[in-house]
C-alpha positions in Angstrom: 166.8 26.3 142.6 166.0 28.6 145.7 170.0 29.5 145.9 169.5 30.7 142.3 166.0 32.4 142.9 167.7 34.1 145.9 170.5 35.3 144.2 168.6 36.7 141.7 165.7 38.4 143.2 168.7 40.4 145.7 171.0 41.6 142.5 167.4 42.6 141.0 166.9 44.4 144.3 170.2 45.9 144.4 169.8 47.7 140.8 167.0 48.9 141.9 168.9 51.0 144.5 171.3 52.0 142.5 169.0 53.5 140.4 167.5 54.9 143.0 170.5 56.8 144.3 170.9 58.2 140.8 167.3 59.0 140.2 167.7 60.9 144.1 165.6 64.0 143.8 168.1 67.1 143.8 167.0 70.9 144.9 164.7 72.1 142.4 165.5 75.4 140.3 162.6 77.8 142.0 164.2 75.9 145.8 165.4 79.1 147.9 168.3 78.9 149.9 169.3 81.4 153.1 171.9 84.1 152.3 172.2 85.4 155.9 172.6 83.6 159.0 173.3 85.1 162.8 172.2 84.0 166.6 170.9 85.1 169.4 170.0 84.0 172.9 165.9 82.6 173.4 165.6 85.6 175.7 166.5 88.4 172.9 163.5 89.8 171.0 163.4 88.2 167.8 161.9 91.3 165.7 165.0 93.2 167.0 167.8 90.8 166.2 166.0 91.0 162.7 166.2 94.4 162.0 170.2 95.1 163.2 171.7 94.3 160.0 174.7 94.7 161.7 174.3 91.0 163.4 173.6 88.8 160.3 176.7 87.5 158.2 175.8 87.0 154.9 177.5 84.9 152.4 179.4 82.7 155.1 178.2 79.3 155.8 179.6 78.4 158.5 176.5 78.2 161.0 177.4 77.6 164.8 175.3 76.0 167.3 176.8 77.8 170.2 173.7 80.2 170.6 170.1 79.1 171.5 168.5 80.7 168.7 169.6 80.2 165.1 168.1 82.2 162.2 168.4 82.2 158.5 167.3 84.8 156.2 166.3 84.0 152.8 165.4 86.5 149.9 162.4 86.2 147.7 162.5 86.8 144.4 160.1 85.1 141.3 159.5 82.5 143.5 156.9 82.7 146.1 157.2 79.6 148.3 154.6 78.1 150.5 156.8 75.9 152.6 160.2 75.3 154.9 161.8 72.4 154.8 164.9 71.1 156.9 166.6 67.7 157.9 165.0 66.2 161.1 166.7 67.0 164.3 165.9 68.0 167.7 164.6 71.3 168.5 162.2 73.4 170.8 160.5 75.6 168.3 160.2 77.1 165.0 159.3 80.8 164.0 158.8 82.1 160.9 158.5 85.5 159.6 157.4 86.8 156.6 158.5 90.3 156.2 157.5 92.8 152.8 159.4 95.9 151.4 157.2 98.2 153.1 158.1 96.5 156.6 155.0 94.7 157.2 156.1 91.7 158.8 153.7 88.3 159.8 154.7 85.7 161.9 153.9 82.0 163.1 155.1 79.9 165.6 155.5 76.2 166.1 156.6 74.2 168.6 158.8 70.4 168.2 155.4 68.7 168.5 153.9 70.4 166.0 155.9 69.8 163.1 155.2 67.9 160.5 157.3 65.5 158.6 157.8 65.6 154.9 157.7 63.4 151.5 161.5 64.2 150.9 162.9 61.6 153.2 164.7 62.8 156.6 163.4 66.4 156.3 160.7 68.1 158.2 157.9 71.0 156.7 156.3 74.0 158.3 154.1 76.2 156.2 154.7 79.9 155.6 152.8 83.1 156.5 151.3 84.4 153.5 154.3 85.5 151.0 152.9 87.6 148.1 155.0 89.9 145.6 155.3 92.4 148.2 157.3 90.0 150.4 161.1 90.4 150.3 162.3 88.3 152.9 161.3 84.8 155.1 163.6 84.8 158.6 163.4 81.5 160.1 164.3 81.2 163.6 165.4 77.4 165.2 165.5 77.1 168.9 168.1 75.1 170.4 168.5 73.3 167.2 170.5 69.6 167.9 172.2 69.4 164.3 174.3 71.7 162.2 171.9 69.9 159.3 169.2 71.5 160.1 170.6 74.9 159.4 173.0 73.5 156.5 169.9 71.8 154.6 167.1 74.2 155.5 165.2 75.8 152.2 162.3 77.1 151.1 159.9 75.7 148.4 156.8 75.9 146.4 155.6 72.6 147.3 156.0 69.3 148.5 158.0 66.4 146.9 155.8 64.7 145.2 155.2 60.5 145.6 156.8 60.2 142.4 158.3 57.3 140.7 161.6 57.2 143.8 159.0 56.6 146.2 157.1 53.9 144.7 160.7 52.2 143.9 161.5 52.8 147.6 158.7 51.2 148.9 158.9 48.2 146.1 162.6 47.4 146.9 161.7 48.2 150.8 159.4 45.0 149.9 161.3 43.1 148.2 164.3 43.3 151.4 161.3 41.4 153.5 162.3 38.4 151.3 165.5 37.2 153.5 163.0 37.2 156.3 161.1 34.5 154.6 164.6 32.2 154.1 165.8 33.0 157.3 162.6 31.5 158.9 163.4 28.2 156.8 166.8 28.1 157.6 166.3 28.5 161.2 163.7 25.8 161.5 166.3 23.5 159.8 169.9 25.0 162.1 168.6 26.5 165.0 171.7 28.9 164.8 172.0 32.8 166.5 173.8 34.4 163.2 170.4 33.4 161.4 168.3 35.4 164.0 170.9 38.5 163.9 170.7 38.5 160.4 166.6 39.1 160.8 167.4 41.7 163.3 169.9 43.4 161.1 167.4 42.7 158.4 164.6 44.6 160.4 166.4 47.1 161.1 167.4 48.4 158.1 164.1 48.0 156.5 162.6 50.3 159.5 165.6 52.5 158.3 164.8 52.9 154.9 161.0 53.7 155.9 161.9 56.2 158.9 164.6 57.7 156.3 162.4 58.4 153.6 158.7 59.3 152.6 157.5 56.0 153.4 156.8 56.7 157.2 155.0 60.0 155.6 152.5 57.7 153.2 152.2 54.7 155.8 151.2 56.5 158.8 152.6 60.1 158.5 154.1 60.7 162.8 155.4 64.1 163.5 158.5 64.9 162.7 160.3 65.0 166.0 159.0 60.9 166.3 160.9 60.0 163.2 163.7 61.8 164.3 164.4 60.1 167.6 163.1 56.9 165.9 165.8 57.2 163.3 168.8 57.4 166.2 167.4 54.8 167.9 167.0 52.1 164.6 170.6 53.3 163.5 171.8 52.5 167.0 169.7 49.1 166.5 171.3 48.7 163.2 175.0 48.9 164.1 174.4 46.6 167.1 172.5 44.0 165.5 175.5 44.6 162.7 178.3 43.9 165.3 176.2 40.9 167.0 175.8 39.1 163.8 179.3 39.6 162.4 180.2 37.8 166.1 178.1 34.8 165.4 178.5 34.4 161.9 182.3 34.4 161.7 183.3 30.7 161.9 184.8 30.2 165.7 188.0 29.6 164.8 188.7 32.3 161.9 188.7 35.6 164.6 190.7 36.5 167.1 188.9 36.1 170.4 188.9 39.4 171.8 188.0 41.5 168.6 184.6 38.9 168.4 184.6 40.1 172.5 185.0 43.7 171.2 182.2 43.2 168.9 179.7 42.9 171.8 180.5 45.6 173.4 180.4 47.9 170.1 177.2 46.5 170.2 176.0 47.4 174.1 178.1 50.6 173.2 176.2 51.4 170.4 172.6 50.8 171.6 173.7 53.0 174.6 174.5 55.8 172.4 171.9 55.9 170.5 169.2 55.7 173.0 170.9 58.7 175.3 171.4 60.9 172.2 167.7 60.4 171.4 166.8 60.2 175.0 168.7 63.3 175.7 169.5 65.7 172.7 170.2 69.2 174.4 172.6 67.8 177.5 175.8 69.4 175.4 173.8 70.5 172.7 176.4 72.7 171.0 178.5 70.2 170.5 176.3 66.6 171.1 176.1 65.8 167.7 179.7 66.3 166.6 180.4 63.6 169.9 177.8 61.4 169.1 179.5 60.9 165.6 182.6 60.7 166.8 181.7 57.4 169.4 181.3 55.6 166.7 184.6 55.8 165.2 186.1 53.2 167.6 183.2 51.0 166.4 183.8 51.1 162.8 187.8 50.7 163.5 186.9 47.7 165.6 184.8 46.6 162.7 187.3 46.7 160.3 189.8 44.9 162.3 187.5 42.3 163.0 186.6 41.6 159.5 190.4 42.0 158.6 191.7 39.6 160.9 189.0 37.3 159.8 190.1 37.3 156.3 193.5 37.3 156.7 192.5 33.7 158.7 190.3 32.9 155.6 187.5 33.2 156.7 184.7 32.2 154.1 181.5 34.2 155.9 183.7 37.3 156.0 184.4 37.2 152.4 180.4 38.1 151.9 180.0 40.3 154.9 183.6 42.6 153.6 181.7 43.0 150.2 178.0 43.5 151.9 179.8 45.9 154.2 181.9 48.1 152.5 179.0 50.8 151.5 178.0 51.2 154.7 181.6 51.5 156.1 181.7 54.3 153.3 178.9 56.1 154.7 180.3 55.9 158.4 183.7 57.4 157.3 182.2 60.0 155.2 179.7 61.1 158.4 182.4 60.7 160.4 184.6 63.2 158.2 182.2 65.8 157.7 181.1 65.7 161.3 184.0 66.2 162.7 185.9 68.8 160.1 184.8 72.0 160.7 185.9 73.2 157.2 183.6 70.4 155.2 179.3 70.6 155.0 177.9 67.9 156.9 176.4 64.7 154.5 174.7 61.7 155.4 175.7 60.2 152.3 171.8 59.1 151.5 172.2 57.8 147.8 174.9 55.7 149.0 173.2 54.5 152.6 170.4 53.2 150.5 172.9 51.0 148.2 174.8 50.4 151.6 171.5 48.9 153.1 170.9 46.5 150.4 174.2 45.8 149.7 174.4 44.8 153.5 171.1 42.7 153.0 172.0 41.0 149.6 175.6 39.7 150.7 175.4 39.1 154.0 172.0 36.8 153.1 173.7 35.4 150.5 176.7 34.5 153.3 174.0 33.4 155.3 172.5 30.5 152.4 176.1 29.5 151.8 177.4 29.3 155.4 173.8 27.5 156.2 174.6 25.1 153.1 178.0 24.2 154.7 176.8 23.8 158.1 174.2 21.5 156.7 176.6 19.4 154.7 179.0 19.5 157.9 176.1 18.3 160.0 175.0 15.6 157.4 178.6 14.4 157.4 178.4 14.2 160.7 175.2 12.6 161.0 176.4 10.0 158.6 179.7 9.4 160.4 177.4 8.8 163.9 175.3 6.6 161.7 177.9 4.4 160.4 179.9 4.2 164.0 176.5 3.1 165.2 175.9 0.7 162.4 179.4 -0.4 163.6 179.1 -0.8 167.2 175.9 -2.5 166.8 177.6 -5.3 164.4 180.3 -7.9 164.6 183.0 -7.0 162.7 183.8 -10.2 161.1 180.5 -11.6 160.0 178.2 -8.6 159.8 175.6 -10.5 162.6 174.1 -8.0 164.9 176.6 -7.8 168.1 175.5 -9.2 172.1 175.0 -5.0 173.1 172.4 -4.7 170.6 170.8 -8.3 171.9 171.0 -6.8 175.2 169.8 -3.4 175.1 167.0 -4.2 172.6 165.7 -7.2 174.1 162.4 -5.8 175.9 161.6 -4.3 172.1 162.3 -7.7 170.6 160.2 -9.4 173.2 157.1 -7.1 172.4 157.4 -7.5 169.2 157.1 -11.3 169.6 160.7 -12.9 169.1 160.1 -15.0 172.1 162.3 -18.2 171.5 165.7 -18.1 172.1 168.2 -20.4 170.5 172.3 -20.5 172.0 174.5 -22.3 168.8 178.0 -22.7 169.6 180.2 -25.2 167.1 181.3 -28.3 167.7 185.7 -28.7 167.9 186.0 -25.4 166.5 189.6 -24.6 168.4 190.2 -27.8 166.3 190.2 -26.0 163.0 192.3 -22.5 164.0 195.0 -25.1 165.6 195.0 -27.1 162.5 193.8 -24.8 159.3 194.9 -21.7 161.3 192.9 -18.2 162.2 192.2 -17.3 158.3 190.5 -20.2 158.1 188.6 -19.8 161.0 187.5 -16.9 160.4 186.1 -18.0 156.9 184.1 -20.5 158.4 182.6 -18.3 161.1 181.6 -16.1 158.1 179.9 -19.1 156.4 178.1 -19.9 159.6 176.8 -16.2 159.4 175.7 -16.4 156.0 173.7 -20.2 157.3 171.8 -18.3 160.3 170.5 -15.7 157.3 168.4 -13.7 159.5 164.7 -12.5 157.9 161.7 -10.8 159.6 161.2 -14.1 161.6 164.6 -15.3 162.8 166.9 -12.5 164.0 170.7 -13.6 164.5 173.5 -12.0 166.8 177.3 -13.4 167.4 178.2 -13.2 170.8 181.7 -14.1 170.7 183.9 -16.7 169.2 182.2 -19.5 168.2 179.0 -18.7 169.5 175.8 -17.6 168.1 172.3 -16.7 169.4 168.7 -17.1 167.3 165.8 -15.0 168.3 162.6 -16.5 166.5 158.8 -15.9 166.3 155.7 -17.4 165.2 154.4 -20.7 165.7 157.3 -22.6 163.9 159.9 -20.8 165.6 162.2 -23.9 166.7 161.7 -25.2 163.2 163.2 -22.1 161.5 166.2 -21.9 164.2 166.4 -26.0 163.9 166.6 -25.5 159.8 169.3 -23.1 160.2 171.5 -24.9 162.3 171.2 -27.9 159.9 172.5 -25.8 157.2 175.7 -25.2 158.4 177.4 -28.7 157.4 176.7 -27.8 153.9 177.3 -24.3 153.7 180.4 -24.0 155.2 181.3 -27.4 153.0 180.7 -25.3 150.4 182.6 -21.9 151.4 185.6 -23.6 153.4 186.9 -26.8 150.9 189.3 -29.4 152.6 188.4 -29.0 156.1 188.3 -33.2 155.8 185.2 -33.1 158.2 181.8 -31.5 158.4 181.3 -28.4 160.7 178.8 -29.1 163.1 176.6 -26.8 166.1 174.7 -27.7 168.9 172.5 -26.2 170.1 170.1 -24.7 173.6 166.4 -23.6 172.7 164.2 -22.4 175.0 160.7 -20.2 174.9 160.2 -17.2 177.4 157.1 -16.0 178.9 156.1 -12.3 178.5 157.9 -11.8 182.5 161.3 -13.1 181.4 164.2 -11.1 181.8 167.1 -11.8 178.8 169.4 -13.2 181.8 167.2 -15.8 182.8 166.2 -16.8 179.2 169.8 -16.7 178.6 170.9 -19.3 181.2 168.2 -21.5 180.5 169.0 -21.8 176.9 173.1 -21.8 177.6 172.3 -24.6 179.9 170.2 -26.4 177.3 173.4 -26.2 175.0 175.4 -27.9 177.9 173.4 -30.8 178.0 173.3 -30.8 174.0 177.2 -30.9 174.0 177.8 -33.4 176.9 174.9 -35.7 174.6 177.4 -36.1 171.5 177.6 -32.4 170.1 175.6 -32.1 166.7 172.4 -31.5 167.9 169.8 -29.6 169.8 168.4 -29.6 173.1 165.0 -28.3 174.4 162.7 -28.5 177.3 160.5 -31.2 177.4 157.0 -30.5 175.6 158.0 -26.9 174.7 156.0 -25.9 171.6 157.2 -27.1 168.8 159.2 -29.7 169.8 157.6 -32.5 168.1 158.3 -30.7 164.8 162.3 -31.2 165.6 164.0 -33.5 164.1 164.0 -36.5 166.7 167.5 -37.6 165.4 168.9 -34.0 166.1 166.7 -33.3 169.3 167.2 -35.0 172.7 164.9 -34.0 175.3 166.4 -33.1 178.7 
């Protein structure tokens, strides 16, 4: 019932997503992009660089980094927007200019710290000077920008995204991810097991992804935008680690090449280390950090695939769900990777698809997690069972089922307490005389009969030590009478199981009572030295110590008294 509820409340979860990425909000008709673009160093005059028309190139969108100052023109028409918007990234500043036809021009300033982040997820806003009908042009100037996104992306709108209906799915499904949280608590508490705790990391992570990513972190508790945007490296340096350090543990031991599960440890130390530096550090090589920071995690996804790979190929049953779970998010890595890297192609993120990637990662790899904690429970209740039965084993005699002289011994201080304080020795009388004559079969079936005499019950407890002998551990007041009873039963039991012997089979027997100080050894002798005596007095009877409890309630035929 919960494997079914599982599986059904993640497929629910991952329509959702899918709908999501279709229902993505795209640029809106009255959106402005830039037409020109040029750069300049911080130290040039910005309203100069603005008015040599000679420096802009308009028309090509190919925007470099290699100057500190980026700045994008855009031409107003209908369309009066109040606001810029552009992906997150690290920067120094932002200045905006707002120039009319007459050459009027009003400008605002912001620095990193003051921007603000936006509804539409992974994007940052800064309001406009005052455009009217006069206006003809917004310059926006980014210094020391991080990421060619930020100039690829940048626009200018109206308004804000609203919290439409995307949102409210987002956050619903960002919910509804929280729920392998709540199973990998169970399972843990059940197979204390390190995949079950990466998963909850990986888990965490992506959730924080999805709320740093998008307008969530905007409704929840709205940080400024250069927060979110070192907050996002680092959780997407988290994610891949945690990614890597759960794919080690989860694989079964035995269905991955040693060193790639070793090479996934160090994709993730590698990947935590890149992360944090690039967020850490975002201008060192600022021209061309970013395309190397994408880049570094090429040999991370390669080793990935490998790993996964090499675990199918060994049939691997956990990678079967985490190639599946996987395969979006290996999407999105190649396609950053590509347009990263190619000069020629605009740089994507791939959004719509990281969000199906996130659940998809989430739904399979939890649903690899229920089915490899389902195997490892039935392995370990196999095994349990298996331990059981050899115990069961080891603690009874193989031939007639009586519990065995190690269990007699190591449990004897626990039988003592709980008041089985009369020991009885039995051993049968000419019994060598039946395996020389009937042979070993026969002996055997006897030994089984006198087994089945001794019948232990709450009261009497009965071991075999070894060939024909037998030991009674009794309680209560009529302790010798219940050992005495079952010693007389074995004539006519074994009379009854073994025909054609030709003469009864008959046991003497020690008894002796231990005070609440005596060791099994001592009780042990005293009792084996009783059945001496019994034996050397004609066999077929039993011997106690004189006025032990009750020995008046022996028979006085059977019972001679030392």
């Amino acid at each position: 019932m919960v494997w079914n509820n599982l599986q059904k409340a993640l497929l629910t979860t991952l329509l959702g997503f899918v709908l999501l990425a279709y229902a993505a909000p795209v640029s809106a008709a009255e959106d402005i992009r830039s037409s020109c673009w040029t750069s300049s160093s911080l130290s040039d005059d910005l309203v100069t660089v603005v008015r040599a028309p000679e420096r802009w190139a308009c028309g090509d969108r190919s925007y470099s980094l290699k100057g500190e100052r980026a700045l994008l023109r855009f031409d107003i028409g209908d369309t009066l927007p109040e606001y810029l918007f552009s992906r997150r990234s690290a920067l120094v500043a932002v200045h905006l200019l707002a120039i009319d036809r007459d050459g009027a021009m009003r400008q605002a300033s912001l620095s990193a710290g003051e921007l603000r982040s936006a509804l539409r997820g992974g994007y940052f806003k800064v309001p406009l000077p005052a455009v009217t009908r006069d206006t003809a042009q917004v310059v926006v100037a980014f210094d020391l920008p991080s990421h060619q996104m930020t100039l690829e992306k940048a626009y200018l709108s109206p308004s804000d995204v609203a919290m439409g209906p995307d949102l409210l799915l987002l956050a619903v499904l960002a919910g509804m991810l929280s729920m392998p949280l709540i199973f990998n608590a169970a399972f843990y508490r059940i197979l204390r097991e390190p995949f079950v705790l990466w998963h909850s990391m990986l888990t965490i992570s992506l959730l924080l992804t999805i709320v740093v990513s998008s307008g969530l972190a905007v409704v929840l508790f709205d940080p400024p935008a250069m927060t979110l945007s070192w907050m996002t490296t680092v959780i997407f340096g988290l994610t891949v680690a945690s990614g890597a350090m759960f794919t080690y543990s989860f694989v079964e031991p035995d269905r991955m090449h040693p060193r790639l599960r070793q090479a996934l440890v160090y994709c993730a130390v590698w990947a935590m280390f890149l992360s944090t530096s690039h967020a850490a550090f975002p201008f060192v090589g600022r021209p061309v950090q970013s395309m190397l920071y994408t880049a570094a995690f090429a040999p991370v996804i390669v080793i990935f695939i490998l790993a996964l790979v090499d675990a199918l190929r060994r049939g691997s049953r956990a990678a079967k769900f985490q190639a599946i779970g996987y395969t979006p998010m290996v999407l999105v890595g190649l396609v950053r990777l590509a347009t990263g890297l190619v000069p020629a192609l605009q740089t994507n993120d791939a959004m719509p698809l990281f969000y199906i990637g996130c659940v998809c990662e989430v739904l399979f790899t939890t649903l690899g997690v229920a089915d490899r904690f389902m195997s490892i429970k039935r392995q370990r209740d196999h095994a349990r069972f298996e331990a059981d039965m050899l115990e069961r084993l080891s603690q009874r005699d193989t031939l007639t089922g009586l519990l065995n002289r190690r269990v007699l011994e190591q449990n004897y201080e626990t039988f003592r307490a709980e008041g089985y304080r009369t020991l009885a020795v039995l051993d049968l009388d000419h019994f060598k005389a039946i395996n020389d004559v009937h042979g070993h079969v026969v002996g055997d079936a006897v030994l089984k009969a006198v087994a089945k005499a001794l019948q232990a019950d709450p009261q009497v407890l009965a071991f075999r030590l070894g060939g024909e002998e037998f030991v009674l551990l009794a309680r209560g007041d009529d302790a010798h009478v219940q050992a005495e009873r079952r010693r007389q039963a074995i004539p006519a039991i074994v009379a009854s199981a073994v025909p054609g012997l030709g003469r009864p089979v008959t046991a003497s027997m020690g008894m002796a009572d231990a005070p609440f100080d005596t060791a099994f050894a001592a009780l042990y002798e005293q009792a084996d030295r009783l059945l001496y005596s019994a034996k050397l007095a004609g066999r077929n009877r039993t011997q106690t110590v004189p006025g032990a409890r009750n020995d008046a309630a022996v028979d006085p035929a059977q019972a001679i008294a030392v």
